[in-house]
Residue frames as a rotation matrix with the C-alpha (Angstrom) as fourth column:
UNK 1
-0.799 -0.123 -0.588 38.48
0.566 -0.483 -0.668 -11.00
-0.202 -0.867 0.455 -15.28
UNK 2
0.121 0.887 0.446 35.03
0.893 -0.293 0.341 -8.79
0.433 0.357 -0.828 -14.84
UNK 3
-0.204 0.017 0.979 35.07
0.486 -0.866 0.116 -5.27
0.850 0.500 0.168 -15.51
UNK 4
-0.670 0.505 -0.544 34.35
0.364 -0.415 -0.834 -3.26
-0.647 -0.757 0.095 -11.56
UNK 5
0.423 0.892 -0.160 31.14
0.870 -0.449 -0.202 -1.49
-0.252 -0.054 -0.966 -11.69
UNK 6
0.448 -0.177 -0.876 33.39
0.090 -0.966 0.241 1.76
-0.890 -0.187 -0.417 -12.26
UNK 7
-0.836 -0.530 -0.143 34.55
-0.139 -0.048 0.989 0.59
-0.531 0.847 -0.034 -15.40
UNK 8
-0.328 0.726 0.605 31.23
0.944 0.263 0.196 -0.33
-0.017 0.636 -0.772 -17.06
UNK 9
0.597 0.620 -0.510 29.82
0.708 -0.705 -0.028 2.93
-0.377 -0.345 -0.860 -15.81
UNK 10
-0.351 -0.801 -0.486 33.22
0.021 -0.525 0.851 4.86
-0.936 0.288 0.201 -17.62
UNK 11
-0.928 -0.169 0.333 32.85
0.329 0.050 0.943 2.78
-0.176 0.984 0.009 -20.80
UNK 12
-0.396 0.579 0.713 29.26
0.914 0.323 0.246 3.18
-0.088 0.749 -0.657 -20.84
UNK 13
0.640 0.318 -0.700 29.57
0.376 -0.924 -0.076 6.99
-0.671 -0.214 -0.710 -20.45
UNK 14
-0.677 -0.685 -0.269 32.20
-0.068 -0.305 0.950 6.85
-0.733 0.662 0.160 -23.09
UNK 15
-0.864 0.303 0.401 30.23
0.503 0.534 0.679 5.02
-0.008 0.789 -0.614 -25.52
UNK 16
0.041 0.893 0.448 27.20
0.995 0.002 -0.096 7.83
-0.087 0.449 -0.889 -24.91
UNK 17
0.122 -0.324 -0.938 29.45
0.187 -0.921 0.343 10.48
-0.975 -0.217 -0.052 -24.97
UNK 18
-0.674 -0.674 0.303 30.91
-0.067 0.464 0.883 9.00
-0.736 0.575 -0.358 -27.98
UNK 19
-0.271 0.426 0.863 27.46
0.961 0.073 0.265 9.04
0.050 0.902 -0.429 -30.00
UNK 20
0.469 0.547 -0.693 26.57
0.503 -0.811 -0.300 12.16
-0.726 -0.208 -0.655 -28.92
UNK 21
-0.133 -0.589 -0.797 29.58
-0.389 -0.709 0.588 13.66
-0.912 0.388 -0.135 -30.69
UNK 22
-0.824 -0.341 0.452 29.63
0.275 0.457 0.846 11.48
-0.495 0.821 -0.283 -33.69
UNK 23
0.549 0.777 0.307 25.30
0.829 -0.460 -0.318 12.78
-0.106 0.429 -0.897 -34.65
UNK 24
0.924 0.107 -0.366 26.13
-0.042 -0.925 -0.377 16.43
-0.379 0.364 -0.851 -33.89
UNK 25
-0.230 -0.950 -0.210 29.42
-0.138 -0.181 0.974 16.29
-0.963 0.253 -0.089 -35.77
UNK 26
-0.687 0.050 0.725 27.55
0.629 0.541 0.559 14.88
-0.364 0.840 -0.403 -38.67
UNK 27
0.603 0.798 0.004 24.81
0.797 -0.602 -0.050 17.51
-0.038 0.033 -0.999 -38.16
UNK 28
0.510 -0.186 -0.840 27.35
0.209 -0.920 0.332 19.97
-0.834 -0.345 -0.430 -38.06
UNK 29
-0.910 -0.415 -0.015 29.41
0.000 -0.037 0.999 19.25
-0.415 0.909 0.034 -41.34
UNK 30
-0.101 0.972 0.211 25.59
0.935 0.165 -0.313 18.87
-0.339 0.166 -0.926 -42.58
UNK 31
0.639 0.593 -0.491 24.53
0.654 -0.754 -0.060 21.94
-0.406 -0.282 -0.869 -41.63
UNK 32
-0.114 -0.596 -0.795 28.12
-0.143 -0.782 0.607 23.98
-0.983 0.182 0.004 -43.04
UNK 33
-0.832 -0.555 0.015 27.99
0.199 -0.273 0.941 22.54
-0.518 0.785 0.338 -46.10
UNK 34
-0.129 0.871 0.474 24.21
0.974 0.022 0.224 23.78
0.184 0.491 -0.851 -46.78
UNK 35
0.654 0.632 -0.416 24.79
0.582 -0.771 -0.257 26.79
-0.483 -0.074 -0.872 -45.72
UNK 36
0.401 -0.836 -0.375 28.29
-0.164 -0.468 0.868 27.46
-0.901 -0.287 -0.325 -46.67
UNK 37
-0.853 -0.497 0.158 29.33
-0.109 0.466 0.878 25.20
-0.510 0.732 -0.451 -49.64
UNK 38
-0.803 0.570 0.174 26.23
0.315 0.160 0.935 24.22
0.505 0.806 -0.308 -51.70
UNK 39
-0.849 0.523 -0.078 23.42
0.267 0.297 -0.917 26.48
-0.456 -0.799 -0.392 -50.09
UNK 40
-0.389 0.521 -0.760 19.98
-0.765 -0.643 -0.049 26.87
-0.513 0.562 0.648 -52.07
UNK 41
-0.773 -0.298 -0.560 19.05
-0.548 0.758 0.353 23.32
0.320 0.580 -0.749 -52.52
UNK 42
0.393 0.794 -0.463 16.18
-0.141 0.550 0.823 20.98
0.909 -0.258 0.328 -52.28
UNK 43
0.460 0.175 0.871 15.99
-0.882 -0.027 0.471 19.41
0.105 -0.984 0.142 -49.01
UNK 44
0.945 0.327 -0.022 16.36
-0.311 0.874 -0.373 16.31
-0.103 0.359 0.928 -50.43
UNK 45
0.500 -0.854 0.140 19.68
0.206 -0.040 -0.978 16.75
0.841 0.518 0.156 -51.85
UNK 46
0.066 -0.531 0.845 20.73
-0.855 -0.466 -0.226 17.87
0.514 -0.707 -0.485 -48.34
UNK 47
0.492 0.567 0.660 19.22
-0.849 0.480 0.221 14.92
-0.191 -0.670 0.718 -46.65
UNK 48
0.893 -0.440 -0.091 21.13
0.160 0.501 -0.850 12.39
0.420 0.745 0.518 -49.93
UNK 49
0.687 -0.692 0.223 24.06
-0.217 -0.489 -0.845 13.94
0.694 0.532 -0.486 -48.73
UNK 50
0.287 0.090 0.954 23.79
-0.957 0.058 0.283 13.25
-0.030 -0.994 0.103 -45.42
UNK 51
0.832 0.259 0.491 23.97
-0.346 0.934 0.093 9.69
-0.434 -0.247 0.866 -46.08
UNK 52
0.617 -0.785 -0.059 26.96
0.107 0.158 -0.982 10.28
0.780 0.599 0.181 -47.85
UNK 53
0.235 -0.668 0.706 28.66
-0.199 -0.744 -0.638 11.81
0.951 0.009 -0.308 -45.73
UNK 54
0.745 0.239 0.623 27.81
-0.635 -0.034 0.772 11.04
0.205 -0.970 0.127 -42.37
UNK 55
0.883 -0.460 -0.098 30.16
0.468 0.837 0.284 7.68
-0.048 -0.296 0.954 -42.48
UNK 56
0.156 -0.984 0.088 33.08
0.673 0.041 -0.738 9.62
0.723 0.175 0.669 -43.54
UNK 57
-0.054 -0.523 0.851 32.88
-0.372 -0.780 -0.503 11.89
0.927 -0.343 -0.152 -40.77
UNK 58
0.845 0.045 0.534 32.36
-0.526 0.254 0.812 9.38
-0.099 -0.966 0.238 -38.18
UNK 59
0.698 -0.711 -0.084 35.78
0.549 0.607 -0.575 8.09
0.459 0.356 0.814 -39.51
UNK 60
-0.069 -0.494 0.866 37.43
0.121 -0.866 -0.485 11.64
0.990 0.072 0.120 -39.36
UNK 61
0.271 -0.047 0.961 36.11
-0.919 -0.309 0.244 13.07
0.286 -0.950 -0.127 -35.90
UNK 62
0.939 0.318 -0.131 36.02
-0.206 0.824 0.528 9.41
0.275 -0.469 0.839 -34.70
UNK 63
0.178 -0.878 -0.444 39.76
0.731 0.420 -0.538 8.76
0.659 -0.229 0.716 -34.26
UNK 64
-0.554 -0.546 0.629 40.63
-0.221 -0.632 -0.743 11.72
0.803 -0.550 0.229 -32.66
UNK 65
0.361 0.697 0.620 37.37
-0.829 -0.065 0.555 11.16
0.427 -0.715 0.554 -30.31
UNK 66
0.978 0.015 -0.208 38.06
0.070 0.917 0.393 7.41
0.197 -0.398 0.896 -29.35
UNK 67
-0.602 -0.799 0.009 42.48
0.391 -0.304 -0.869 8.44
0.697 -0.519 0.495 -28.83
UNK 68
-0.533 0.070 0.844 41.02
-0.687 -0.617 -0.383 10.92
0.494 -0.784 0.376 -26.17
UNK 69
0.437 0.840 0.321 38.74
-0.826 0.234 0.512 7.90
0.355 -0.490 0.797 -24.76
UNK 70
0.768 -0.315 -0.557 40.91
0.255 0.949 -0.186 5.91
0.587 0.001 0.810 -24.61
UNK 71
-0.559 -0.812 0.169 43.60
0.240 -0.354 -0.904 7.77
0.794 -0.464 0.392 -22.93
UNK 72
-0.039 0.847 0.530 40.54
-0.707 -0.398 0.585 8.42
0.706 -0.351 0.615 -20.36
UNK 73
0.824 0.416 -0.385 39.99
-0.246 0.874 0.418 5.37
0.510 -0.250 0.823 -19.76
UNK 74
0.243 -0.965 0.094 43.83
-0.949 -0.257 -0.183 4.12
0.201 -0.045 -0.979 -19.34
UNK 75
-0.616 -0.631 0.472 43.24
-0.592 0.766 0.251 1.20
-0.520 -0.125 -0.845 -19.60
UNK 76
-0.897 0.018 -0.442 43.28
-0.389 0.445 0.807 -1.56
0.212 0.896 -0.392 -22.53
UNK 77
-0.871 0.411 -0.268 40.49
0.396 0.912 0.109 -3.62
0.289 -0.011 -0.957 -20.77
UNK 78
-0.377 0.542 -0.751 38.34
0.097 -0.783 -0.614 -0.65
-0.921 -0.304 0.243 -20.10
UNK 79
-0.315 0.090 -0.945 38.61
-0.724 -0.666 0.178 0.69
-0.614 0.740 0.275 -23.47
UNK 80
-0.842 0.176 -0.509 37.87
-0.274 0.674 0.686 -2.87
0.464 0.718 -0.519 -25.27
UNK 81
-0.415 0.892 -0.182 34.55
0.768 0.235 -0.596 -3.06
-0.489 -0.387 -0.782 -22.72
UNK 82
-0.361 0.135 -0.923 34.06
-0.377 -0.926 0.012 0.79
-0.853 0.352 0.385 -24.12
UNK 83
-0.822 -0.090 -0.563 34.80
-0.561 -0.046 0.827 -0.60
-0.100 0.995 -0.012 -27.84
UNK 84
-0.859 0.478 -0.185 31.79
0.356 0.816 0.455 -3.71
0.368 0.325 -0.871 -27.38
UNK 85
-0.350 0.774 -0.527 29.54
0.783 -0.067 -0.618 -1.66
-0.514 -0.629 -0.583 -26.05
UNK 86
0.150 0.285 -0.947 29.51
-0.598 -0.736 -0.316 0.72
-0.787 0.614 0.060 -29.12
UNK 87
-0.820 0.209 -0.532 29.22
-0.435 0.375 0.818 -2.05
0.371 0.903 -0.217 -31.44
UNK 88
-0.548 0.792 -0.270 26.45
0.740 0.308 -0.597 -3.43
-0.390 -0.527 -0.755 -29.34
UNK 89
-0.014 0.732 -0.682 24.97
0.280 -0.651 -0.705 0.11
-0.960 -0.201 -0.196 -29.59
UNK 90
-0.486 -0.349 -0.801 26.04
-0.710 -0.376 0.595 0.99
-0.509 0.858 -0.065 -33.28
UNK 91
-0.937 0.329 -0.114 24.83
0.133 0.641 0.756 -2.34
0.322 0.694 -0.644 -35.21
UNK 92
-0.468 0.753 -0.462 21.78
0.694 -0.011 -0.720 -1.88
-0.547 -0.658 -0.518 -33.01
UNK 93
0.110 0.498 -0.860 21.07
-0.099 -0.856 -0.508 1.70
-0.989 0.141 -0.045 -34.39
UNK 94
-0.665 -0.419 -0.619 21.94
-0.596 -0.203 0.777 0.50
-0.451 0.885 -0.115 -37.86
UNK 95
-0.888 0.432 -0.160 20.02
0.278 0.779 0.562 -2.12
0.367 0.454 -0.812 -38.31
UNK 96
-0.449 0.837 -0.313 17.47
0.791 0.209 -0.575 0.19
-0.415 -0.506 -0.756 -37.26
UNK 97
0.139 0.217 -0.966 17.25
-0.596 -0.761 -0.257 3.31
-0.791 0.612 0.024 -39.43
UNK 98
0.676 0.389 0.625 15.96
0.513 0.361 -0.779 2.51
-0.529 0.847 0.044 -42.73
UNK 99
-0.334 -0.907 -0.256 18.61
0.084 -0.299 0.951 3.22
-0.939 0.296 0.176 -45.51
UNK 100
0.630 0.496 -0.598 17.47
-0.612 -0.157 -0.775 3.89
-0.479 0.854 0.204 -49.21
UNK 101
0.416 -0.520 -0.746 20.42
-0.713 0.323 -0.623 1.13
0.565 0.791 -0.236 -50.10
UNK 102
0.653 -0.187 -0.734 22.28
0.492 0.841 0.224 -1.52
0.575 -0.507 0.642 -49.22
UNK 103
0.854 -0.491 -0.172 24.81
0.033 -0.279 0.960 -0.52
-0.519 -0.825 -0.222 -45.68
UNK 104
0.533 -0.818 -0.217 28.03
-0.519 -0.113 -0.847 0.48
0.668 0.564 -0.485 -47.43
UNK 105
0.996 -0.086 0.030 29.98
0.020 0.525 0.851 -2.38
-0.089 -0.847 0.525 -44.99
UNK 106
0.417 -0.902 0.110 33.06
0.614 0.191 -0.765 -1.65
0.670 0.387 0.634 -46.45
UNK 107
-0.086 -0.341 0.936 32.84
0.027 -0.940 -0.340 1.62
0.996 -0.004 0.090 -44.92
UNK 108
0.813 0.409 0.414 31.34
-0.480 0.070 0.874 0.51
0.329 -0.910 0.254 -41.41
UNK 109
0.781 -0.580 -0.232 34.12
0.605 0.795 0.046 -2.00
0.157 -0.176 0.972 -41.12
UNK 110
-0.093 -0.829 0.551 36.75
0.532 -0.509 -0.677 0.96
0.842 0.230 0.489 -41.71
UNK 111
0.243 0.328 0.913 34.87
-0.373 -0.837 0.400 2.99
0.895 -0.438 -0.081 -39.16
UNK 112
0.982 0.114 -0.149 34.96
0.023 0.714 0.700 0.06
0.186 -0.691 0.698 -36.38
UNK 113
0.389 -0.921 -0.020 38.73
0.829 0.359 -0.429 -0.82
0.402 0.150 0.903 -37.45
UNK 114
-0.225 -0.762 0.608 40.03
0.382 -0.643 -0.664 2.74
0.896 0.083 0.436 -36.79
UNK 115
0.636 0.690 0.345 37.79
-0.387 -0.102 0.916 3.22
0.668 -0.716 0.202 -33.82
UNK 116
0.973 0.230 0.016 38.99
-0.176 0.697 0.695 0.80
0.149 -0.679 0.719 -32.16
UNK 117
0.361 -0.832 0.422 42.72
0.588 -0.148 -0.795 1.33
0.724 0.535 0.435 -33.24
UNK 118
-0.248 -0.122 0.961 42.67
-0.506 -0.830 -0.236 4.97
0.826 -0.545 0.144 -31.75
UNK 119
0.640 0.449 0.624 40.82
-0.586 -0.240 0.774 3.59
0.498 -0.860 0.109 -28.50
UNK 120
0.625 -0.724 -0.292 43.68
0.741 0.668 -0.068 1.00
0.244 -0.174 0.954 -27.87
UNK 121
0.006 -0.834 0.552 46.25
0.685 -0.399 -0.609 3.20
0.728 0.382 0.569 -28.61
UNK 122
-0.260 -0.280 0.924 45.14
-0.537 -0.754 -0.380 6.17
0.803 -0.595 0.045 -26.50
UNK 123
0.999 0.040 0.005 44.30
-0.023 0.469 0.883 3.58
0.033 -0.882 0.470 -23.32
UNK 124
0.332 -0.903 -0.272 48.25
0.904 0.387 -0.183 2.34
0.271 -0.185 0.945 -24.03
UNK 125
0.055 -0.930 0.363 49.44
0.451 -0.302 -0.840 5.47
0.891 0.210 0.403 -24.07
UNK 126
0.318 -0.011 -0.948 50.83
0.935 -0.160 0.316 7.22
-0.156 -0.987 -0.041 -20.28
């Protein structure tokens, strides 16, 4: 069955709602723990961190974000057009920012898995 025109236009307002939050969450834990937890540091060391960090908070905020998109949506076949259109848009932006290392895929894979988990779930639930 193909998606209406009102569902593509949902998921693909989920899926840029959905990075919006996931950068400035990451810019925000960023930004607290340089000023809050370890401030007085090279840039650098902020910047190092960032890359540390950033995946685990698109884990964290992510679930709660993709339950609430998914319960948006309200439905399973919405929310799994939603989910391929942010791996569409995600591997995209990865495989475009330069990394100082190899892609921790263990950790992308976790991020996807729970993602997609939560967005199921909150579509199922009424």
């Amino acid at each position: 069955m193909i998606p209406s025109t009102g569902a593509w236009k949902k998921a693909l307002g989920g899926v840029l709602a959905a990075e919006v939050l996931l950068v400035a969450a990451a810019f925000l834990w960023v930004a607290i723990y340089s000023h809050l937890i370890a401030p007085d540091q090279e840039v650098s060391a902020y910047r190092q961190y960032a890359q540390v960090a950033s995946p685990w908070v698109s884990v964290i905020v992510g679930v709660p974000l993709f339950y609430v998109l998914g319960r948006w949506l309200k439905s399973r076949g919405a929310a799994a057009l939603l989910f391929g259109l942010y791996l569409a848009f995600d591997v995209a932006l990865l495989a475009s920012i330069p990394t100082p290392g190899p892609v921790p895929w263990v950790m992308v894979a976790a991020s996807w898995a729970t993602k997609l988990a939560s967005l199921l779930a909150g579509a199922r639930e009424r």
